[in-house]
N, C-alpha and C positions, 0 to 999 in steps of 0.2 A: 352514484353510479347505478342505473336504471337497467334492467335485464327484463328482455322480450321472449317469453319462449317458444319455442318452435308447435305446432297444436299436434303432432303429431307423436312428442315425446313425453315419454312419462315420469313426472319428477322423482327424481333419484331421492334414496336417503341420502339424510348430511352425516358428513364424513367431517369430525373437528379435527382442531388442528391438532389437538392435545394427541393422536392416534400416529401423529409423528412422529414425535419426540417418545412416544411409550415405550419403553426396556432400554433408552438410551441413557446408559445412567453411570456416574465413574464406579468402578471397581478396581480393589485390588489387586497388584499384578500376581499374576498365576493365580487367581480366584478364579471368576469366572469369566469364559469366551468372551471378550469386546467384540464389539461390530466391527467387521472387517471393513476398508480403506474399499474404494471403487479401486479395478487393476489398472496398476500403472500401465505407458504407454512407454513403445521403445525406448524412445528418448529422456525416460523418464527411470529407467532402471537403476535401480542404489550401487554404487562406485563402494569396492571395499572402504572401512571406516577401523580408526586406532579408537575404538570406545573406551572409554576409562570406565574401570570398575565401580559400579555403582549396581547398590544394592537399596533400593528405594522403599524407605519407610513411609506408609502412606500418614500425613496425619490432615486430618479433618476437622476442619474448624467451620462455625456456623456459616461463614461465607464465602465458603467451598460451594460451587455449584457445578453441575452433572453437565456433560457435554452436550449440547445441541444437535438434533440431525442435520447431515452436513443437506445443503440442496446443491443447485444448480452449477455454480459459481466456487473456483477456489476462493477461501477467503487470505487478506492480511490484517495483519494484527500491530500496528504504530503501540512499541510495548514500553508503557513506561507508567508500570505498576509502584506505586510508594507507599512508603509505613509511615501512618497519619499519629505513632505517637512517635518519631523524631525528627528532627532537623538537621542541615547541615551547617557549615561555618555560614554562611549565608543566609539561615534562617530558611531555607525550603526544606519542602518535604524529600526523605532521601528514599531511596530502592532500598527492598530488602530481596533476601532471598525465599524462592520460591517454596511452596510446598507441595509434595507431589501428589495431588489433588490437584492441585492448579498446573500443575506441567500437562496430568491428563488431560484437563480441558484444554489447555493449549495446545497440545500435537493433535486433540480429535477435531478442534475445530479449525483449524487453522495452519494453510499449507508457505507462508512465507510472512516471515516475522523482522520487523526492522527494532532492533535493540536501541533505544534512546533514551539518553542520559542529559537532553539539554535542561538546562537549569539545574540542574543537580550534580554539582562536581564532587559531593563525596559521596554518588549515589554509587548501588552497587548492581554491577554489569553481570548478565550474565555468564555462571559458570561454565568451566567447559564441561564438570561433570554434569548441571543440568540440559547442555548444549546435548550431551552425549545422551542421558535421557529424552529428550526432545526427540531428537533421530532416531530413535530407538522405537520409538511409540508410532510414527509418522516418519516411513520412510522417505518419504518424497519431498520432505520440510525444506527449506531454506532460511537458515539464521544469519541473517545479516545486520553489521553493525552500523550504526549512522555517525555519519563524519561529516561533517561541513568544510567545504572547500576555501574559506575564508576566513574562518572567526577562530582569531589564535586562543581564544580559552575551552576550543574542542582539539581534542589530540590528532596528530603529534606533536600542536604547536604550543600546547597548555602552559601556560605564565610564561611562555617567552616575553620582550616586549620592546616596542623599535627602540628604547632610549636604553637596552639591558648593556649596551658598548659590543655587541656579538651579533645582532642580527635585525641591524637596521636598514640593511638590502633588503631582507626578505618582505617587507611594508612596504601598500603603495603609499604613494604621495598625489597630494593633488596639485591644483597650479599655483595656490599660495604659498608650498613646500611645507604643506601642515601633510599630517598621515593623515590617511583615510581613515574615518570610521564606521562601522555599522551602525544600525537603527539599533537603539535599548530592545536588551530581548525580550519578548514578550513573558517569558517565565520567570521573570526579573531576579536575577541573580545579581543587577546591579552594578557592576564590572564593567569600565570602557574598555567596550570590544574593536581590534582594530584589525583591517582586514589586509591580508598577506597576497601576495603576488605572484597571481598563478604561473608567470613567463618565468622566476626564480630558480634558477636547478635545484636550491638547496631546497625551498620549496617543494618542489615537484621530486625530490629523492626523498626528504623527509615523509610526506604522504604515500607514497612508493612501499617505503617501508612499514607505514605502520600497517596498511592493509596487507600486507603479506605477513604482520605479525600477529592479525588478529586471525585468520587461516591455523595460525598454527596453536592459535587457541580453542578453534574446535568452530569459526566461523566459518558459511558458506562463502561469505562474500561481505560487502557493502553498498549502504546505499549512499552515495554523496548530494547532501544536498547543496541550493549554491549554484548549481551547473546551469548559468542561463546562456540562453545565445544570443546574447546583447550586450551592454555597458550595463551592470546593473546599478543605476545609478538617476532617481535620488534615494531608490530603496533598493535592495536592504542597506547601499553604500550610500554613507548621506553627503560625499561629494564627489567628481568625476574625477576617478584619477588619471594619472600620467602614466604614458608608457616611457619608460625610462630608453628605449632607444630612441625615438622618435624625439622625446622632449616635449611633445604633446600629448592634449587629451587622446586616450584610447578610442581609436574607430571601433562601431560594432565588430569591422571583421577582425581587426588585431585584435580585438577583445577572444573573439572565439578561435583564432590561431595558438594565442596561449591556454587557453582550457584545455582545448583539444590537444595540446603539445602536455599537459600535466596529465589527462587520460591516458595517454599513451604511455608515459613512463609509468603509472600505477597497473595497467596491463604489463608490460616489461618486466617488470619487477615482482609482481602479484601472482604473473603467471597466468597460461589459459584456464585454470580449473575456479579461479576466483570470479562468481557471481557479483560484475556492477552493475548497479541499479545507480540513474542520474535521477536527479528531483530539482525544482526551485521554477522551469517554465512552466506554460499551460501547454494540454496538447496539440494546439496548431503550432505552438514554437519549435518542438521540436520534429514535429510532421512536414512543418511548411516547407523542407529544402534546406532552411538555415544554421538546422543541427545535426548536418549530415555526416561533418567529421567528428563531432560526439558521437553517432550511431556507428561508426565503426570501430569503435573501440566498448560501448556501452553493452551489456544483457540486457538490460531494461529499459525503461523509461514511467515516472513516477509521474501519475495525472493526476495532482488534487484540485478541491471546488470541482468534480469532474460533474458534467450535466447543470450547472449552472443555467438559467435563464436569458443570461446575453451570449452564451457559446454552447448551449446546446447542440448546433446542427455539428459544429468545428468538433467539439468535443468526440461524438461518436464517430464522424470522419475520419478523425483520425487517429482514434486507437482501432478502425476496419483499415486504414494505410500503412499504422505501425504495426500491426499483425502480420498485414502483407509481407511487409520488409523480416520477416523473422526476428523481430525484436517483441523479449516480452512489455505488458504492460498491469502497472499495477496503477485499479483507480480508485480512487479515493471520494466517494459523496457524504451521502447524510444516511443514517439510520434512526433520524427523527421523524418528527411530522412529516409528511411528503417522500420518504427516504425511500417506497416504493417503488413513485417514481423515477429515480436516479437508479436506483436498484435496476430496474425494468430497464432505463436506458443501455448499462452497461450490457445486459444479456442482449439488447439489438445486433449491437456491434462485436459481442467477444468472441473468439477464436477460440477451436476445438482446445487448444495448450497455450500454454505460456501465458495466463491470464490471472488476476487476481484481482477480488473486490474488496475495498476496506471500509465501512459504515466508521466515518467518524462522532464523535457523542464528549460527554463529561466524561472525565475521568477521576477515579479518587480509591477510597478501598475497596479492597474487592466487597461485594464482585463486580461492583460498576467498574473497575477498574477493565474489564474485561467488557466491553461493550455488546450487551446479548442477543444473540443472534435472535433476528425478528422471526416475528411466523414466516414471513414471504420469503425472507432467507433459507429457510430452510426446505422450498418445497424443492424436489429434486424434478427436474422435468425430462433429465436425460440430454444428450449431445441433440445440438442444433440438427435440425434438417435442410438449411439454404441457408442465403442472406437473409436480410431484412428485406420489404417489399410496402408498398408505399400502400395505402388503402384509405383512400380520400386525402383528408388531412391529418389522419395518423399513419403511425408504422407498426408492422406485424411481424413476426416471425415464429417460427413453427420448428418445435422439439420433438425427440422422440415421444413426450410423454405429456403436450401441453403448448400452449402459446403464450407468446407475449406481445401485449397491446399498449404502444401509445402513443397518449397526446402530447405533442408539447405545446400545441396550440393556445390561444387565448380564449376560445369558444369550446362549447361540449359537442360530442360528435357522436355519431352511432353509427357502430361500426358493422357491417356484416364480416363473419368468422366462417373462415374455411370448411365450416361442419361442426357440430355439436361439441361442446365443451362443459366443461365442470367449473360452475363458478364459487367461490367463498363459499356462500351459503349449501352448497353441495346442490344445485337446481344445474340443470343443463340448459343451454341456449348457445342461437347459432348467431345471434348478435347482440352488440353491448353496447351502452351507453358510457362512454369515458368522457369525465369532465376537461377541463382544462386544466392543463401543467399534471397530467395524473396519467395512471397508467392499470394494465392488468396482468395479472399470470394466474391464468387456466390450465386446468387440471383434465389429459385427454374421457373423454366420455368412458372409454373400456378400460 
């Protein structure tokens, strides 16, 4: 990335990054002052809470690490932290419980959290008394558990099984009158997983139920994933099933007449105050018109691979369309190599609220397990000033405290900038050379 500076300005000192992140550091509670949270927003005020008593012993282990300053962008946090000296009946790594050192870094960085336990059936889920900690540290948090809408070895459908003599309605079937099954999990637990029928009442109350029982565990909500607006089928369902009214294969739209009918009974049931968050399409599937009676019943919608190379443009369309509509979104890129740029896309298109960015990465023991917020993640540039706006062949847009530049292009481009900027190196310039598939965020001159 190549910087032209303006002849009239005089190079600034550099400003590292390291000046970010300085005094942000975990302390003990009632020690000393933490950095206070940016003020919540109307809609964002804390609803009384039954906290459970908890008096939090901090203990601090080498792989304890000190909270990140928050930037731009709420973060999520896909949590599925494990203790690498045990297993479970399955031979995977299981969850332990937290230490409040690691709670702190988790409510300071991080404003909505999806609890996940896949491949780990005897892992251990969070508590309500950590839940109640969580909330405590970070008002504004959202803990939500992940439920998969299909696979009977995630609850509430755990070791049912269609041949159990009790609930072989609730299994599809295909047109050989074999069950369906999913594709082997990728966390390999091993288990033929067989997938249930979202049109089933017993189904759709069973699920019903468990999300209003995790509520009463001290969650905000859930996030389901699974939720596509098609047949999914030859993945994650490796064959097409039957609608048992019909006798035939499911059409896309009775496909999404029954999801959308199991939606609705887990709002019924769950109640307005439970947080759902859908996941499993990309975001033009559920942008495009086609999950429209999932968006009435959904809080969210779960964008992963989000900024992608073949859906780039799709991508930030339409989480600026699912903003529009009042739905939140949470997306999910890279915070690898290149993770900037995805990073940088997501802020084109996000919305003053209701947003949230997840940097996916390895996971393992802490503190990788917690995936560390990058420097560009953490530069704060303040709420958006407009849209995005198009500037040749990149896109721009302009914060209180900064911009963001990019390309998604296949060629490098130089861009002219609204007026002097602060780049990495702490040099001012009013235009930038951005490669291809790459991007910037500028730091305003004053």
């Amino acid at each position: 990335m190549g910087i032209r500076r303006p002849p009239a300005i005089v190079v600034a000192a550099v400003v590292t990054s390291a000046i970010l992140v300085a005094g942000f550091f975990v302390v003990a509670p009632g020690s000393t002052t933490q950095r206070a949270l940016p003020p919540l927003s109307v809609v964002e005020q804390p609803t009384e809470r039954a906290f459970a008593d908890h008096v939090a012993t901090p203990v601090v282990s080498a792989a304890d690490v000190p909270p990140a300053a928050r930037g731009s962008a709420a973060r999520f946090l896909d949590h599925r932290i494990v203790d690498p000296a045990a297993t479970d009946r399955n031979g995977n790594l299981v969850r332990r419980d937290l230490t409040d050192a690691e709670l702190q870094r988790v409510a300071l960085e991080y404003d909505i959290i999806d609890d996940d336990l896949r491949g780990q059936p005897d892992g251990v889920a969070l508590s309500n008394v950590e839940i109640a900690r969580l909330h405590a540290l970070n008002p504004r948090l959202k803990v939500l558990r992940h439920l998969s809408l299909m696979d009977n070895y995630d609850p509430p459908f755990n070791g049912i099984e269609p041949g159990d003599g009790e609930h072989g309605s609730w299994f599809l079937l295909d047109g050989d009158g074999n069950n369906v099954r999913l594709a082997p999990d990728p966390y390999g637990n091993g288990r033929t997983r067989y997938a249930v029928d979202p049109a089933d009442v017993n189904v759709r109350i069973d699920m019903a139920a468990q999300v209003r029982q995790y509520g009463r565990l001290g969650y905000d909500g859930v996030v389901i994933y699974g939720v596509f607006p098609y047949v999914p089928a030859p993945a994650p369902l490796m064959t097409r099933p039957l609608n048992r009214v019909t006798g035939r294969p499911y059409t896309d739209g009775e496909w999404r007449d029954a999801v959308a009918g199991l939606l609705r009974k887990v709002r019924e049931v769950a109640g307005p105050g439970a947080y759902v968050a859908i996941a499993g399409g990309g975001a033009a599937d559920y942008a495009g018109g086609s999950a429209d009676a999932y968006l009435e019943t959904a809080d969210a919608v779960v964008v992963r691979s989000f900024a992608a190379p073949t859906t780039w443009e799709a991508d930030v369309s339409s989480v600026e369309s699912l903003a529009a509509r009042g739905k939140g979104v949470i997306a999910v890129g890279a915070d690898q190599p290149g993770g900037q740029f995805t990073y940088a896309s997501f802020l084109l298109a996000m919305p003053p609220e209701g947003a949230w960015y997840g940097g996916s990465g390895l996971e393992g023991p802490p503190p990788a397990a917690y995936p560390p917020q990058p420097p560009y993640g953490q530069l704060d540039l303040g709420r958006p000033l407009g849209e995005r706006r198009a500037a040749g062949g990149a896109w721009l847009r302009v914060f209180e405290r900064g911009l963001v530049v990019v390309n998604p292009g296949a060629s490098a481009l130089d861009v002219p900038l609204p007026g002097p900027y602060r780049a990495t190196d702490g040099t001012l310039a009013d235009r930038i050379t951005v490669a291809a598939r790459d991007a910037a965020i500028l730091q305003s001159a004053r």
